[in-house]
ZAMARGU-4260 file (C-alpha; in steps of 0.2 Angstrom, whole numbers, plus 5000, padded with zeros to 4 digits):
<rodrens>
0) 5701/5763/5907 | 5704/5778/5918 | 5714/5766/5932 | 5726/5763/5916 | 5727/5779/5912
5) 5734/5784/5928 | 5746/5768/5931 | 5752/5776/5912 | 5752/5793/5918 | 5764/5790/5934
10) 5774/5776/5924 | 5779/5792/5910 | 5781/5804/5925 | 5770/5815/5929 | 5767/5832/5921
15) 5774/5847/5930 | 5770/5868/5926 | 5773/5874/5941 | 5774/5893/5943 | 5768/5907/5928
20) 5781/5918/5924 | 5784/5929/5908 | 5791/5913/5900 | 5777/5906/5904 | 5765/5901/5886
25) 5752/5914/5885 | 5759/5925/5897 | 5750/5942/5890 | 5731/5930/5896 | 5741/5925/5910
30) 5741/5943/5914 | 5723/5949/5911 | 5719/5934/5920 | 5727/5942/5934 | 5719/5958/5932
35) 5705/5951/5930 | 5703/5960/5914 | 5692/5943/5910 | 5683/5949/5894 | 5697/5955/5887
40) 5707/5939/5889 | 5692/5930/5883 | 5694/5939/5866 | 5712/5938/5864 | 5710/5920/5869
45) 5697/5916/5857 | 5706/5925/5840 | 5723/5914/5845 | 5711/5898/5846 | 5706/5904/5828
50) 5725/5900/5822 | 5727/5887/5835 | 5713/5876/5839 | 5726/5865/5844 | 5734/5873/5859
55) 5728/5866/5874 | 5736/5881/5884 | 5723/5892/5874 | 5706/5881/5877 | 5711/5881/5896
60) 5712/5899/5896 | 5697/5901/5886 | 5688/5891/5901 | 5695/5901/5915 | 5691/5917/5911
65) 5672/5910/5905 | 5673/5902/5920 | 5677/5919/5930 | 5663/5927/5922 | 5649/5916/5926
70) 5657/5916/5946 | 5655/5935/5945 | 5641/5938/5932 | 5628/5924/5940 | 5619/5920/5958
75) 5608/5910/5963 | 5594/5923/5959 | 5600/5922/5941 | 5588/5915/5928 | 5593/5895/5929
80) 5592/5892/5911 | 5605/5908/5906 | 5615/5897/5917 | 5614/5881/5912 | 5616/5885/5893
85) 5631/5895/5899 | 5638/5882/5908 | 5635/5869/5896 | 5644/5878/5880 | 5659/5881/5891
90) 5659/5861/5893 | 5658/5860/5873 | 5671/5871/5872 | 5681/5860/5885 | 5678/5843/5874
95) 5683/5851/5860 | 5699/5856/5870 | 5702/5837/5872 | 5698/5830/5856 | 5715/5838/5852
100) 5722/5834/5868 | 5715/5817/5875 | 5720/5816/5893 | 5725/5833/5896 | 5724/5834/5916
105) 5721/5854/5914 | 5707/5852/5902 | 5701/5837/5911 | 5701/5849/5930 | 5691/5860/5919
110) 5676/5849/5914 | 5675/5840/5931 | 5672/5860/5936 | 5660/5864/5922 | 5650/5848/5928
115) 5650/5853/5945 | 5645/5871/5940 | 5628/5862/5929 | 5625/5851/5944 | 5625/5865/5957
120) 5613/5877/5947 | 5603/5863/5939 | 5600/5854/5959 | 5614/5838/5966 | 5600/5828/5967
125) 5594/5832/5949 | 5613/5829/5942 | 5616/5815/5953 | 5622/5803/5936 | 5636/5816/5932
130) 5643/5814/5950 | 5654/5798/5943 | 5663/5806/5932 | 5666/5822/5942 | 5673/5811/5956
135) 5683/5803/5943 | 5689/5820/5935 | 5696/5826/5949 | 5705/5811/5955 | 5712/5811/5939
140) 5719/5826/5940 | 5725/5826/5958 | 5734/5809/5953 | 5742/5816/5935 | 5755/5827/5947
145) 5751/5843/5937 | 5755/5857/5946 | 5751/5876/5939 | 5752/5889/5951 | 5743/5907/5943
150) 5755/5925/5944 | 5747/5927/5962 | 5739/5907/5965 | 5721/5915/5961 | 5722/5897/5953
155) 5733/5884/5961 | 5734/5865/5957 | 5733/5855/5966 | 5726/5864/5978 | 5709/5867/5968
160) 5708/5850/5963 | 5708/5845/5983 | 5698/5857/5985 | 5683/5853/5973 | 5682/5836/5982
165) 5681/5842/5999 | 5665/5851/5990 | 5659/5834/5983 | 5662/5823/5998 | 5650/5838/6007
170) 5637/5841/5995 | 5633/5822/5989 | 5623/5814/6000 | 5630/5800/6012 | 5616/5787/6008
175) 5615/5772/6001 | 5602/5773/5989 | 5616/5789/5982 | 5627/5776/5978 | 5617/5765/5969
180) 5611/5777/5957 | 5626/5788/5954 | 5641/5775/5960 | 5644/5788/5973 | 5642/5793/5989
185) 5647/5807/6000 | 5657/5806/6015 | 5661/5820/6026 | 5678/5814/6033 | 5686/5813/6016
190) 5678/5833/6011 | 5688/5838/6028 | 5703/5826/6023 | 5703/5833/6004 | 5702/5851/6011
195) 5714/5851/6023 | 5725/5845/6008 | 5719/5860/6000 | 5723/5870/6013 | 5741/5866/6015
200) 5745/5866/5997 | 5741/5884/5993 | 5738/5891/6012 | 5726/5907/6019 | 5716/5906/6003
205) 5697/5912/6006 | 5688/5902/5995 | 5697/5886/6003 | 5697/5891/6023 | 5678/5893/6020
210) 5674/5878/6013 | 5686/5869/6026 | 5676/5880/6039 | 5658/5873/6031 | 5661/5857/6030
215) 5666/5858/6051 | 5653/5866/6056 | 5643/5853/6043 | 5652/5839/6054 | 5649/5846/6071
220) 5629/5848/6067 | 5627/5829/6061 | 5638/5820/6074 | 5633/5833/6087 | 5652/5838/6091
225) 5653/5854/6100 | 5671/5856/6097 | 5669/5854/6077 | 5656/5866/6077 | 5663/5877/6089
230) 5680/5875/6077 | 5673/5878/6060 | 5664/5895/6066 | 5680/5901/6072 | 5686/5896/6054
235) 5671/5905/6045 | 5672/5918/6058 | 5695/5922/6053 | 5690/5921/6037 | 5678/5936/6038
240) 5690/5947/6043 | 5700/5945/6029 | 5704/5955/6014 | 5697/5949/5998 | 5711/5948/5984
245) 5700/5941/5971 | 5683/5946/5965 | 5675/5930/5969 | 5682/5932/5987 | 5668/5945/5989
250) 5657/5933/5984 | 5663/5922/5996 | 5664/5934/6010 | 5646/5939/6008 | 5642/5920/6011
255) 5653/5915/6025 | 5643/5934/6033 | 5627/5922/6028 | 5634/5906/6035 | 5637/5915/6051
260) 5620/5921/6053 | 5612/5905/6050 | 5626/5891/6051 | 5611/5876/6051 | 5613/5878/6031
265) 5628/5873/6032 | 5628/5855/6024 | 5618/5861/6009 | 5629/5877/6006 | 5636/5879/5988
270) 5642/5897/5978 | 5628/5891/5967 | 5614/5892/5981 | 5608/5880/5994 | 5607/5862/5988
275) 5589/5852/5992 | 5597/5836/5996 | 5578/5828/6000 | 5580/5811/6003 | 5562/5808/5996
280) 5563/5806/5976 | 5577/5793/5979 | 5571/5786/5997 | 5565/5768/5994 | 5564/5752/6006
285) 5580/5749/6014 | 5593/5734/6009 | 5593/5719/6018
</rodrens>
C-alpha cells in the first residue's frame, strides 16, 4: 500500500511549501514558533483547532510546539512514564490530524517523530516492532517531495526527515536477529549517507553536524578506522564552538561537551539518553 502510495504521490507531483512568509497559513504560530513562545502558540493553536479540526496546517503546529516542549521540558533524568504518556497523546493528537487528512506527508513526518521520541524514552530494544513503521514514515516523507523551510529553518524539510534516518540507521542494531523481529535493520553507512543528505539540504545546523559527527566517530570505533574517528571528533569538536540559535541547540551542545569526554558512547548516544542495544533478550542460535 504505501509503495502505491508513493508511485501515486510522484504521478500527481509532488507537494511543495517551501519557505514561510507572512503569506504563509498560520503565520502569527509561525511566528511564536520562532520565538519560541511555544506555550503560547500551543494555545492559539488549540482554540483555532476548536473551529477547525480540519486544518492540517493547525494539527501540525499543535505537534511542533508540543513537540518543543517535551525537547526542552524533559531529559533523560525525567520521570519515564510523564514521558511516555506525553509522547503518546501528541501521537493521538497526530492520527487524529490524519483522519482528516490521510496521507498528509507533514502530519505523517510528525508521527514517525512521536514514534521515535516513545522508542527512545521507552528503550530501542523495548520499541523494536514500531521501528517498520518509523523507517516507513520517514521514507514517506522524504519521497512525497514536501518541502517546508521555518522563518529561520529551525525546521527544514527535508533536511529533518534525512536527518531522522541517519538516527535510525545508527541507533537500530545491525543484527540479524533485528531484522527478523522488527523487519529492520540498522546500517551505519546509510545513517552517514542520510546525514550528509541532511547536511547539505539545510547546512551548519547543530543538531545535524552532531549527529553526522556521532555516527563517525560511531563508524570509526566499530571498523577500527582512525580516520573516521579522528574525522567525526573534529566534527563534534566544530560543532562545539558554535553558537546555539535554538533552545534545543543547548541541549545539544551540552551532549556533544559529553560526547567529547567519553566518545566510546557514541553508538548508543540519543537526546533521549543512551540506548542499551544488549544483544541478549534477542540473541538466539545463529541461521544456517
Amino acid at each position: 500500500m504505501l509503495a502505491l502510495w508513493l508511485l501515486v504521490t510522484a504521478a500527481l507531483g509532488a507537494p511543495s511549501v517551501g519557505q514561510v512568509t507572512p503569506a504563509s497559513p498560520h503565520y502569527a504560530l509561525e511566528e511564536d514558533y520562532h520565538l519560541g513562545r511555544y506555550r503560547e502558540g500551543l494555545a492559539s493553536c488549540e482554540a483555532l483547532l476548536r473551529e477547525h479540526p480540519e486544518d492540517p496546517n493547525l494539527a501540525f503546529m499543535r505537534f511542533r510546539f508540543r513537540f518543543e516542549l517535551g525537547e526542552s521540558g524533559f531529559s533523560a533524568a525525567s520521570d519515564q512514564r510523564e514521558r511516555l504518556a506525553y509522547y503518546r497523546d501528541m501521537l493521538a493528537q497526530v492520527e487524529e490530524g490524519l483522519r482528516y487528512n490521510p496521507g498528509d506527508p507533514h502530519l505523517v513526518f510528525c508521527r514517525s517523530l512521536g514514534l521515535g521520541r516513545l522508542a527512545t524514552t521507552e528503550g530501542v530494544m523495548a520499541s523494536l516492532f514500531s521501528a517498520a513503521e518509523i523507517e516507513s514514515d520517514l521514507l514517506y516523507t522524504v519521497n512525497s517531495g514536501l518541502q517546508y523551510r521555518s522563518i529561520a529553518g529551525e525546521e527544514d524539510v527535508p533536511s529533518h526527515p534525512l536527518l531522522a534516518l541517519g538516527i535510525f540507521y545508527r541507533l537500530v542494531p545491525d543484527w540479524w536477529i533485528v531484522e527478523v523481529v522488527a523487519g529492520v535493520r540498522g546500517d551505519l553507512d546509510k545513517s552517514l549517507a542520510y546525514l550528509q543528505r541532511a547536511d547539505a539540504a539545510a547546512p551548519g545546523q547543530i543538531q545535524v553536524l552532531k549527529e553526522l559527527g556521532v555516527t563517525e566517530v560511531c563508524m570509526g570505533q566499530q571498523r577500527d578506522d582512525a580516520r573516521r574517528l579522528a574525522h567525526g571528533l573534529e566534527t563534534l569538536r566544530t560543532v562545539a564552538t558554535m553558537p546555539a540559535r535554538i533552545p534545543t541547540d543547548r541541549v545539544d551542545l551540552t551532549h556533544v561537551s559529553l560526547l567529547l569526554q567519553d566518545p566510546s558512547r557514541a553508538c548508543d548516544y540519543s537526546r533521549d539518553g543512551y540506548q542499551d542495544r544488549a544483544r541478549a533478550s534477542l540473541e538466539s542460535p545463529a541461521p544456517p
